[in-house]
C-alpha positions in Angstrom: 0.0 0.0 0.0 1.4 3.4 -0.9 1.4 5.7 2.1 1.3 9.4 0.5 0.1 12.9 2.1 -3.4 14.5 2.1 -3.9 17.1 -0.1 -6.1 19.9 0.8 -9.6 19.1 1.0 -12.1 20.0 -2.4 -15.6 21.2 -2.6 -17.0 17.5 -3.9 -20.6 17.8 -5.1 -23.1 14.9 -6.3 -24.9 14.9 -9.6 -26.5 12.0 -10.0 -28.5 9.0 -8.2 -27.3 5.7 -8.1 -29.3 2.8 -6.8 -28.6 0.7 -3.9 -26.8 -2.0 -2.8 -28.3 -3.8 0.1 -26.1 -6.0 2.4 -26.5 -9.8 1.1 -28.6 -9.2 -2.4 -28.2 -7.6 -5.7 -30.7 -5.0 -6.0 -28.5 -2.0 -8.2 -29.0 -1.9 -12.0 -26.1 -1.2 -14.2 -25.9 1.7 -16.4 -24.7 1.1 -19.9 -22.7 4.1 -20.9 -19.6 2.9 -19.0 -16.8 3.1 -21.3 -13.6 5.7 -21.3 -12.8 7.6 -23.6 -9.7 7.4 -25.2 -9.3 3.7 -23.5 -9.7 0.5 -25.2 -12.1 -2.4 -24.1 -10.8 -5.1 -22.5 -11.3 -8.6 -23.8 -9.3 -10.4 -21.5 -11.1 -12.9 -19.1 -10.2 -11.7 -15.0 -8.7 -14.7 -13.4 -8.8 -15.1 -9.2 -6.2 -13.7 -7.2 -4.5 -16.2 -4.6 -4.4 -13.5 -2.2 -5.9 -10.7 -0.9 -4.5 -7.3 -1.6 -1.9 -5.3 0.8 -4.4 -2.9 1.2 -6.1 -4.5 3.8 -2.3 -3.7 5.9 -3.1 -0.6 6.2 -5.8 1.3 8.1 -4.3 4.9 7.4 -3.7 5.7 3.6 -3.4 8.8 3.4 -3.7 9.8 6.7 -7.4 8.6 6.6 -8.5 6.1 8.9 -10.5 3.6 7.1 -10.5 1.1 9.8 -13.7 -1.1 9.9 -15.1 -3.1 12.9 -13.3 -7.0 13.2 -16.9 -8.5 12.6 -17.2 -6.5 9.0 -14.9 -8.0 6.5 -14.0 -6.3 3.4 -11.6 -9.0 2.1 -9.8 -7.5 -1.5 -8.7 -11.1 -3.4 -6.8 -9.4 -6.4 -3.6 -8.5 -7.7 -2.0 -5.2 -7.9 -1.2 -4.2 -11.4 2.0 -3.5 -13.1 0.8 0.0 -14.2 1.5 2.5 -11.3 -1.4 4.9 -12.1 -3.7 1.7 -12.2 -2.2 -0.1 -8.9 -3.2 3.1 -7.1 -6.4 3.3 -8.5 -7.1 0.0 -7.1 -6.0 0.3 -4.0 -8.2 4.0 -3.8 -10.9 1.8 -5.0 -10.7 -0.7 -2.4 -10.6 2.6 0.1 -13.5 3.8 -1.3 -16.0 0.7 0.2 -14.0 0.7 2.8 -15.1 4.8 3.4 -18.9 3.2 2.8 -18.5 0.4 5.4 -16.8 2.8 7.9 -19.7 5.7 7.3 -22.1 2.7 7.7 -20.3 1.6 11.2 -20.2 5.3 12.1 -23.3 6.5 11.5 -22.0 9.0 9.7 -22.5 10.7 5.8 -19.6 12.9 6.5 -16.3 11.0 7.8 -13.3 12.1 6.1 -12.1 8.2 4.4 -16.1 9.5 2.6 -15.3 12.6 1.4 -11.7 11.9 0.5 -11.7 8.9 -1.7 -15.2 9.8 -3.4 -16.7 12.7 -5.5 -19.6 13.7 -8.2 -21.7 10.5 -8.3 -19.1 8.5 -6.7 -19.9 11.2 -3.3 -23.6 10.6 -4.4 -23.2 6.7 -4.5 -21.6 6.4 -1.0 -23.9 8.8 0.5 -27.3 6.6 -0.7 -25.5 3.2 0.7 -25.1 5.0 3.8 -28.2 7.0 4.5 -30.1 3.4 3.6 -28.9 1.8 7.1 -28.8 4.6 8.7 -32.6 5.2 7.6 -32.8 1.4 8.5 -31.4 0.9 11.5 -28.9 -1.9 9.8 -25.1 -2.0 10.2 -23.0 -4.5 8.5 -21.2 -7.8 9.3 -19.8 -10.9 7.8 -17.2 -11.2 4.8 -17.7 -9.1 1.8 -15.6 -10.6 -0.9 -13.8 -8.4 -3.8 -12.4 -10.4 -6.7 -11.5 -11.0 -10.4 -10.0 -7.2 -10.8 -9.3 -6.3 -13.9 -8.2 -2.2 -14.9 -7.9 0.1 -18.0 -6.8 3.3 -18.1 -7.9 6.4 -20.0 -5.6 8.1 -22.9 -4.8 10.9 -20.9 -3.9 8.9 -17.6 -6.5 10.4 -15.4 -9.1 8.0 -15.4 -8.7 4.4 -14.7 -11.5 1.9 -14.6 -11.7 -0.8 -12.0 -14.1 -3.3 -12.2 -14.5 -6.7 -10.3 -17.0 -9.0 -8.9 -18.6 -8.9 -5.4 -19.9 -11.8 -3.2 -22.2 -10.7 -0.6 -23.5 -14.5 0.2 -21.4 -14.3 3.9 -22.4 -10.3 4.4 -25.5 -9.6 6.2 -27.6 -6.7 7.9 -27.4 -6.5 11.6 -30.3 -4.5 13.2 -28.1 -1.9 15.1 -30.6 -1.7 18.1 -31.0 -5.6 18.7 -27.8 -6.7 17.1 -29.9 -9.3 15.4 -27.9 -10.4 11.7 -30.3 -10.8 8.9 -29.7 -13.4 7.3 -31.5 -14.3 3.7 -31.6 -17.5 1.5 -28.1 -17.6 -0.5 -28.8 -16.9 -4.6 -27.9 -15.4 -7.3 -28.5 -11.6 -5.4 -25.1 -12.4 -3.7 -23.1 -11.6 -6.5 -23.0 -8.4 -8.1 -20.2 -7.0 -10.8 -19.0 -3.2 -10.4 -17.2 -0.6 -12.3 -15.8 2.2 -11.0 -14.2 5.1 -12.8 -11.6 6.5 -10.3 -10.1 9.7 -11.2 -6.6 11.4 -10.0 -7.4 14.2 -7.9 -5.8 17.3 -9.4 -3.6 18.6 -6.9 -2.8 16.2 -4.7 0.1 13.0 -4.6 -1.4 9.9 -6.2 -4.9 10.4 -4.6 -7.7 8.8 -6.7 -11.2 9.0 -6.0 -14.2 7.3 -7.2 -16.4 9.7 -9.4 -18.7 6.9 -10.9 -20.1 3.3 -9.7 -21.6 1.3 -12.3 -23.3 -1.8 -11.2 -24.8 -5.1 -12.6 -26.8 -7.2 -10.0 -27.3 -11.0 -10.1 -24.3 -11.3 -12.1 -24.1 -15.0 -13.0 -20.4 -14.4 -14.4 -19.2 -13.8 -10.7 -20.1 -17.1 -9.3 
């Protein structure tokens, strides 16, 4: 994990609604218009990583804390890429849900790992996931599982796309009042595939931040 200094803070404001990811199920829809410009598709078929990411060492990148609880799980099974712009991007990416989980644990809309790793409709993503507990009473806990990574960057090597599976099947709700999990029936609303276009942040030392979440539910390719 790169350790680098925090720039100075930016106005970040949201544009767009995104729909919702609910601990355990696949409820978002994907939006199609996903594609940078300037980069090429990928064809390439993402293989599994043997092991989790180093960014999980870490629990201050940045100088942001985006410690979790022990009981919520974020567990990052991909490798880092050879491309330097790219290998940061992933590891702000994985940052990023952590900022959700820890805003989610918090209680919280407006702690710093939030407002530094996301803006535009990434800000506006984070926010909904959030506010949805928080309107629900739910908190988080189990293993959340991040896998079969794959990047591609933009021409002008600001943008990079990260996209990658999730499994949600061992994530549940927990009723933050009773501490009661909420437990479903496993299926096919485990597994979701995102996309997330992180972007450098202009002034600052290798800072990227998530400025759109594309996601496909019940993704049957992710099983």
């Amino acid at each position: 994990m790169k350790r680098r200094s925090l720039p100075v803070a930016a106005t970040l404001t949201a544009t767009a609604a995104l729909l919702l990811t609910a601990c355990g199920s696949g409820d978002d829809k994907s939006s199609d218009n996903d594609k940078i410009a300037g980069a090429e598709q990928s064809t390439a078929t993402p293989t599994k990583s043997a092991e989790p990411s180093a960014a999980a060492a870490e629990a201050k990148p940045d100088g942001v804390d985006v410690s979790l609880p022990k009981d919520m799980n974020l567990v990052f099974d991909w490798t880092e890429p050879a491309n330097k712009n790219e290998a940061a991007a992933m590891d702000d990416a994985a940052n990023f849900l952590r900022a959700i989980y820890r805003g989610v644990d918090k209680r919280t809309t407006k702690d710093a790992a939030v407002t530094t790793y996301a803006t535009g409709n990434g800000l506006k993503y984070a926010k909904t996931q959030i506010d949805v507990r928080l309107e629900g009473g739910w908190t988080a806990t189990g293993i959340r599982r991040h896998y079969q990574a794959t990047t591609r960057s933009a021409s002008n090597g600001n943008s990079v796309e990260v996209a990658f599976c999730v499994d949600s099947s061992k994530f549940y709700s927990k009723e933050v009042k009773t501490g009661k999990v909420l437990k479903g029936t496993p299926s096919i609303t485990d597994f979701d595939y995102f996309k997330i276009i992180m972007v450098k942040f202009p002034t600052g030392d290798s800072l990227w931040q998530a400025s759109k979440v594309y996601v496909e539910a019940k993704a049957a390719k992710c099983q």
